[in-house]
C-alpha positions in Angstrom: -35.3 31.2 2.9 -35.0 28.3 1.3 -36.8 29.6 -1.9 -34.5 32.5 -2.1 -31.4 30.2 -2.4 -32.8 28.6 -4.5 -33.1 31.5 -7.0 -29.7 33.0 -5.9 -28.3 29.8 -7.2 -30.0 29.5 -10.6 -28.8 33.1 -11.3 -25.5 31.8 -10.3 -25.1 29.2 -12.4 -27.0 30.8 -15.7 -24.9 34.1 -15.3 -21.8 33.5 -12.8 -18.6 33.7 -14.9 -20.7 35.7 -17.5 -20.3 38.9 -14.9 -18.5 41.4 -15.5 -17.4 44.6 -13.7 -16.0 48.1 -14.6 -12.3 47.8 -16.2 -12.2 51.5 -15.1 -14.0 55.0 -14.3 -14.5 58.5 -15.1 -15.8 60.6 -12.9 -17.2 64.0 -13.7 -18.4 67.0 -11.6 -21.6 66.6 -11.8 -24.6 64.4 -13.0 -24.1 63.1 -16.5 -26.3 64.1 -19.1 -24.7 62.8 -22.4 -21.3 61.9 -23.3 -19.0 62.2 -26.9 -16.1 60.3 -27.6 -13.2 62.2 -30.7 -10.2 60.5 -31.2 -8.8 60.0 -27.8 -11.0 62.5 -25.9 -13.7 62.0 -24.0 -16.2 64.6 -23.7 -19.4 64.6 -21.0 -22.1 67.3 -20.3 -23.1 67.5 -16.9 -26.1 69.4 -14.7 -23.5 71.6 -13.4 -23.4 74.4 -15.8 -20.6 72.1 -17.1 -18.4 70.6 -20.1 -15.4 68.3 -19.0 -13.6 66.5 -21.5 -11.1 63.3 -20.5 -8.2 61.6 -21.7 -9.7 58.3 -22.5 -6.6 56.2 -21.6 -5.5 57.8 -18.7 -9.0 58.7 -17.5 -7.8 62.2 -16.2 -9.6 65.3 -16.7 -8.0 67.3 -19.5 -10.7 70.8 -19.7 -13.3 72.1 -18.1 -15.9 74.4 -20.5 -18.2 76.2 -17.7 -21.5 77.6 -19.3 -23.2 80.9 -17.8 -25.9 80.0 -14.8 -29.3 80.6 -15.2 -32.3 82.3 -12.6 -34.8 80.0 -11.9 -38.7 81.1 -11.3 -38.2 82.3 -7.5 -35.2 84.5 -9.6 -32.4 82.2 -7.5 -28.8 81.5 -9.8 -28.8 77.9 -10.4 -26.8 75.6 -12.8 -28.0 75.4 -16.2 -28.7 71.5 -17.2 -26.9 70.5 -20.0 -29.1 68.5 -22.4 -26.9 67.4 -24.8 -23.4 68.0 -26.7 -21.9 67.0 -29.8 -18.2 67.7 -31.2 -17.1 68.0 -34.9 -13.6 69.4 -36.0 -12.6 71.8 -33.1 -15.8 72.4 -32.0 -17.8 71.7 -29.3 -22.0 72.2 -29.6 -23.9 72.7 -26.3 -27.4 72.6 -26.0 -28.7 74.0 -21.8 -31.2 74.8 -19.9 -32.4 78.5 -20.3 -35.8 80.7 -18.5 -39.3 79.4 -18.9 -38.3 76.4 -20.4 -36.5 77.7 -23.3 -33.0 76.6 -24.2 -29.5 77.7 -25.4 -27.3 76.3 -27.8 -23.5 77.5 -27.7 -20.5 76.4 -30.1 -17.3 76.4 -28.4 -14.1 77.0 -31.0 -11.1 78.3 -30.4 -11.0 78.6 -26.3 -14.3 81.0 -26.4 -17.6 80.3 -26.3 -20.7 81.7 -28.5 -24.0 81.9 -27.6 -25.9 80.7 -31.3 -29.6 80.3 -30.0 -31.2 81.5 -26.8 -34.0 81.4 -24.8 -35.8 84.5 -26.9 -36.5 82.3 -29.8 -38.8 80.4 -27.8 -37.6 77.1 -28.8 -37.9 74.0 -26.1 -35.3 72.2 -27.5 -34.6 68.7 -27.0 -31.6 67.6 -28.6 -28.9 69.4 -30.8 -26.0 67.5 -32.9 -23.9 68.7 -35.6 -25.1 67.9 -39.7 -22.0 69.4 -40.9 -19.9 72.0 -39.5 -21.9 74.9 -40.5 -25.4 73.3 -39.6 -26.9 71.3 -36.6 -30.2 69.3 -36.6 -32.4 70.3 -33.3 -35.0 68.1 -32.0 -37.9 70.0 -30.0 -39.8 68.2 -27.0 -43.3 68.9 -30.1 -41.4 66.0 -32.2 -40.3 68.9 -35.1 -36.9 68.9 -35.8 -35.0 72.1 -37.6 -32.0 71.9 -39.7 -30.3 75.4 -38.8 -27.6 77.2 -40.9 -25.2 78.8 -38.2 -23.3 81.0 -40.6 -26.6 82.6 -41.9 -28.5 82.3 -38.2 -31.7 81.1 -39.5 -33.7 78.0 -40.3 -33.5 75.5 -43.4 -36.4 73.4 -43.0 -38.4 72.8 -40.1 -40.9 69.8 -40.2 -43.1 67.8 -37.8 -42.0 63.9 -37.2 -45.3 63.2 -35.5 -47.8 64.4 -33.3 -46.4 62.6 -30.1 -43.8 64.1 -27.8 -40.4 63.4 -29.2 -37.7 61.2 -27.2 -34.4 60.3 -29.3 -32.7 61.2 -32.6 -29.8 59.1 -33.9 -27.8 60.5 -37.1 -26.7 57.7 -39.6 -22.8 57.6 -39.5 -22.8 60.0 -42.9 -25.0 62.1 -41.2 -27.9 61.6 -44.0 -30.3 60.2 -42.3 -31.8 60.2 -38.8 -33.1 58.0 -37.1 -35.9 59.1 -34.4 -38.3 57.8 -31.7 -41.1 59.3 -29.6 -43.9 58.2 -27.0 -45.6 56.1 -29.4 -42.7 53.9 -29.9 -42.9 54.0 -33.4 -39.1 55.0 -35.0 -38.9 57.8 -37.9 -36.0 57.3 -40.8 -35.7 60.9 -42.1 -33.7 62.4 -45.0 -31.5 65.4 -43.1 -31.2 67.1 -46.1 -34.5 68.1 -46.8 -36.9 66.5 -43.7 -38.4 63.8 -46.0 -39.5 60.6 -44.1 -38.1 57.8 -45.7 -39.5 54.7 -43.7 -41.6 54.2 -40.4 -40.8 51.5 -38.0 -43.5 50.2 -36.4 -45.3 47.1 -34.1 -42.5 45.8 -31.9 -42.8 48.9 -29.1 -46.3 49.5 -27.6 -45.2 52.3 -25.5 -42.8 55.3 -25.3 -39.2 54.2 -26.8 -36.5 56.3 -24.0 -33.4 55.6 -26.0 -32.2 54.8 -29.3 -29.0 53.8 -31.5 -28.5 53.5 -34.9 -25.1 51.7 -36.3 -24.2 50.6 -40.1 -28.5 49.9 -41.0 -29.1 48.9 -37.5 -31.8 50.5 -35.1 -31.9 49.2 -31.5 -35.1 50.7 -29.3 -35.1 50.9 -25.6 -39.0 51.0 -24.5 -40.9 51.7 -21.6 -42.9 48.5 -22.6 -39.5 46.8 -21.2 -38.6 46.2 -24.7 -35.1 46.3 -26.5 -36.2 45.8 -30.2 -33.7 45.5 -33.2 -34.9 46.9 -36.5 -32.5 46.1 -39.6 -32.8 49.2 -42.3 -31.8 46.7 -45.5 -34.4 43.9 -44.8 -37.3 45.5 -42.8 -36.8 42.0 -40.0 -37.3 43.3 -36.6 -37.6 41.4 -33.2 -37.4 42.5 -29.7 -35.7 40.8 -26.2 -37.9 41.7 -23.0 -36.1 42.3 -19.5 -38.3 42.7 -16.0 -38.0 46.2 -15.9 -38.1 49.2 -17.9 -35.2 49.6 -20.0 -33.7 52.9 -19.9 -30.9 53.1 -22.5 -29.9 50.7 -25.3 -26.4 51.1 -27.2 -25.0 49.8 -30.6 -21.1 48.5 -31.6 -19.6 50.4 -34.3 -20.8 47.2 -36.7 -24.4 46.8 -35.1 -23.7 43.1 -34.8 -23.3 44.1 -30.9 -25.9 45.4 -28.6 -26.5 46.2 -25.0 -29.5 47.4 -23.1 -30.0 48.3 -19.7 -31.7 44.5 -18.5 -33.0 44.8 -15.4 -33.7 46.8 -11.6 -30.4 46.8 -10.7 -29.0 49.1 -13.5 -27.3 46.0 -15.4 -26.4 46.1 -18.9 -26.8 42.7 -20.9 -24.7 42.3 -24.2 -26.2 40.6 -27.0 -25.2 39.3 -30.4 -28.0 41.2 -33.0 -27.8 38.4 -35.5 -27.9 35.5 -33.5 -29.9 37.2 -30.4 -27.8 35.2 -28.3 -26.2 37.0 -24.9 -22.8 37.2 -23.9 -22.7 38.6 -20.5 -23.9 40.7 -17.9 -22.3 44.2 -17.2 -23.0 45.0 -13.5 -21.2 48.0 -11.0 -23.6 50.8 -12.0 -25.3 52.2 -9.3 -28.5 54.5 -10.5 -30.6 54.6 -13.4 -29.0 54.9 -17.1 -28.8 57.5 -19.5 -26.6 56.2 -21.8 -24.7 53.4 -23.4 -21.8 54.2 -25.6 -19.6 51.7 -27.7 -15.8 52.7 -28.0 -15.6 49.9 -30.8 -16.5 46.2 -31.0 -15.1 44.9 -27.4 -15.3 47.8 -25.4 -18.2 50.4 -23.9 -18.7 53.2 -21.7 -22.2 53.6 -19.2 -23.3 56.6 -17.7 -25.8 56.9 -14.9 -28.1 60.1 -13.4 -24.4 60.4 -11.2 -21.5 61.7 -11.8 -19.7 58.1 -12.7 -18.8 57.0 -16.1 -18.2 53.1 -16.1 -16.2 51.3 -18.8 -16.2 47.6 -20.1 -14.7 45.4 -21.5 -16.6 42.6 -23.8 -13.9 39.9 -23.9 
């Protein structure tokens, strides 16, 4: 008993007005599976067949996009998962859950919703964000990605990143490059026009990387080898910060010179300075396992969990 004081007291004293709680919530419908911030509108995918988008200030829910259901293998109706969503102009890109694995990617525009790709192009698609408004970038669970054309429904380029089973794309702030991460922890800097790799990050993950970000030349890792590992474009320097548990989801400010990573068991997000490596505090409140970490700008940041809660922070 004694022992356990002990240690309750040095984390006291190392961390104790360093924590910090949620400033406020958003709570969705469902389980969130990825979340987009435009303007002053929140939007979040969820596992219920779902799209709800939120007034950021007032934290009320504004719309609510509802996908068509699937049949699963017994032939049951269930909610389609949402994978992932993007948003660029007016419109909303929705990647689900379709039969036998397959997926569905819809654009949303104008109140109606388009089904663009579905499950009879037998494509297991990971991830799907917007290049420009006429063409998205999908990531399949092989590690290919495909730059599709929407107006002329076909492919422009389809190339293979690497023999291990892809994990996380990140698209450079112009949309030129992408940044992306698989099982071998190794991270991919590709040319989005064309599929080119231009560099390979390698050495600081052993393991499968979950999550990644990529900010302004910055690329923050978040590895299964309980490794968060910064990688700077310009100069090739890399380095990595451990925690005592697997880290889930890793997040970058709008600068880079800001990141958090999901630090520890008890879903905990620690905020570090990337040039100094120095932490600020400790972001606690979250009650399941991470999926995401997203940056509003340099002082403030939204977590979402495998719930329906969206927690948001405040740095200083």
């Amino acid at each position: 008993m004694k022992f356990l004081w002990m240690v309750f007291f040095t984390a006291l004293c190392a961390y104790g007005t360093n924590l910090r709680t949620p400033e406020s919530q958003y709570v969705a419908s469902g389980v969130v599976t990825d979340m987009v911030v435009k303007d002053a509108t929140l939007y979040v995918s969820t596992d219920a067949s779902l799209v709800e988008t939120f007034d950021l200030r007032s934290a009320k829910t504004t719309k609510r996009i509802k996908i068509e259901k699937i049949k699963d293998f017994m032939g049951d109706t269930i909610d389609a998962k949402i994978f992932s969503l993007d948003v660029i102009d007016e419109k909303i890109l929705i990647l689900s859950q379709a039969k036998q694995g397959y997926r569905r990617v819809y654009l949303y525009e104008n109140d109606k919703l388009t089904r663009l790709i579905d499950e009879s192009k037998s494509l297991s698609i990971a991830k799907a964000k917007f290049l420009d408004k006429n063409t998205i970038l999908l990531a399949l669970l092989s590690d290919e990605i495909i730059s599709y054309d929407i107006a002329k429904n076909r492919q422009n380029y389809r190339v293979s990143a690497s023999a291990s089973k892809f994990s996380d794309f990140v698209l450079s702030e112009d949309k030129s490059r992408v940044a992306l991460t698989d099982e071998s922890g190794e991270v991919q800097l590709i040319n989005t026009k064309d599929g080119a790799r231009i560099k390979t990050f390698r050495g600081q993950n052993l393991d499968n990387v979950f999550k990644l970000d990529y900010k302004n030349g910055i690329i923050a890792t978040a590895g299964q080898d309980r490794r968060a590992v910064i990688y700077d474009e310009e100069s090739n320097a890399a380095y990595y910060k451990t925690s005592s548990f697997f880290i889930y989801c890793v997040g970058l400010s709008p600068s880079g010179e800001l990141a958090a990573y999901s630090s520890d068991a008890n879903n905990d997000v620690t905020v570090f300075n990337t040039k100094t490596k120095s932490d600020l505090a400790v972001f606690t409140g979250n009650k399941i396992t991470l999926n995401k970490i997203l940056f509003l700008n340099e002082n403030e940041f939204l977590v979402s969990s495998d719930d329906n809660a969206i927690n948001r922070y405040k740095i200083k």
